[in-house]
C-alpha positions in Angstrom: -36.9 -41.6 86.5 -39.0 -41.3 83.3 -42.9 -40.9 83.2 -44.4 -41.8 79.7 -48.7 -41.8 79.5 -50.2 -44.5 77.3 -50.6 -41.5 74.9 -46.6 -42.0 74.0 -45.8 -45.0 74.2 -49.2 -48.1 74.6 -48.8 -50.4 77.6 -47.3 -53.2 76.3 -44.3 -50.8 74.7 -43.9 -48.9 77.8 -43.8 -52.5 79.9 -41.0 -53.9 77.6 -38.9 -51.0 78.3 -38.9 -51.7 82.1 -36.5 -54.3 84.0 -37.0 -56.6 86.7 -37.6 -55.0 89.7 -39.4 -52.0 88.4 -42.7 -50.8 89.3 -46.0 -49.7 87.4 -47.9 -47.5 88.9 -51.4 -46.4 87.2 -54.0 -44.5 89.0 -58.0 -43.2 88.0 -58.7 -47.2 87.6 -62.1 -46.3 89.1 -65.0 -45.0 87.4 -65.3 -41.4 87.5 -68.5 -38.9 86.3 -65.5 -36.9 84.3 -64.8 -39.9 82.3 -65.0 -39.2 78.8 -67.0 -42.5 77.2 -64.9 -44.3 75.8 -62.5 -44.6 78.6 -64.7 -47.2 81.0 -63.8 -49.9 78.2 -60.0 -49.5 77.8 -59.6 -49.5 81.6 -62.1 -52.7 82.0 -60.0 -54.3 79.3 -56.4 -53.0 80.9 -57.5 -54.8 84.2 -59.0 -57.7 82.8 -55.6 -58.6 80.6 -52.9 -57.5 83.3 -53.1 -60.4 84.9 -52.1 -62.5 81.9 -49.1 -60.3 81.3 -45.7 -62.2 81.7 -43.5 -61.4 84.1 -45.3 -59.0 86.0 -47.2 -59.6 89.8 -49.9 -56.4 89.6 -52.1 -55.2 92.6 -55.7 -53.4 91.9 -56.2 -51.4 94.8 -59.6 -50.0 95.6 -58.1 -46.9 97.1 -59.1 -43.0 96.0 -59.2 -43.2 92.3 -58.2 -46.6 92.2 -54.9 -47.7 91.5 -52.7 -50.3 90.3 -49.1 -51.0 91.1 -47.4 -53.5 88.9 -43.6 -55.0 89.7 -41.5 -56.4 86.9 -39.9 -60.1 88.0 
């Protein structure tokens, strides 16, 4: 299994590496007080396009930190 961060390699890079029937799994999608300023915007944007990515079914989850899990079809 391989773990990259959005720091080395951006979402859309690190989602054309994947096959069909892997997951995404991204977690902190909630607002947090630890949040450095400029993060609330790139995760609001993140959420609003992942629907519109092709070939992926993703799931927001209101759940701890909030999560996301994303499968590749």
């Amino acid at each position: 299994m391989t773990i990259l961060t959005e720091r080395e390699a951006p979402t859309p890079d690190l989602l054309a590496l994947l096959r069909p029937g892997a997951l995404y799994v991204v977690d902190d999608m909630l607002p947090q007080v630890t949040w450095p300023e400029d993060h609330r915007p790139r995760v609001d944007a993140f959420l609003e396009r992942l629907p519109d990515v092709p070939n992926w079914h993703a799931t927001p989850m209101n759940w701890a930190s909030g999560l996301v899990v994303a499968a590749r079809i």
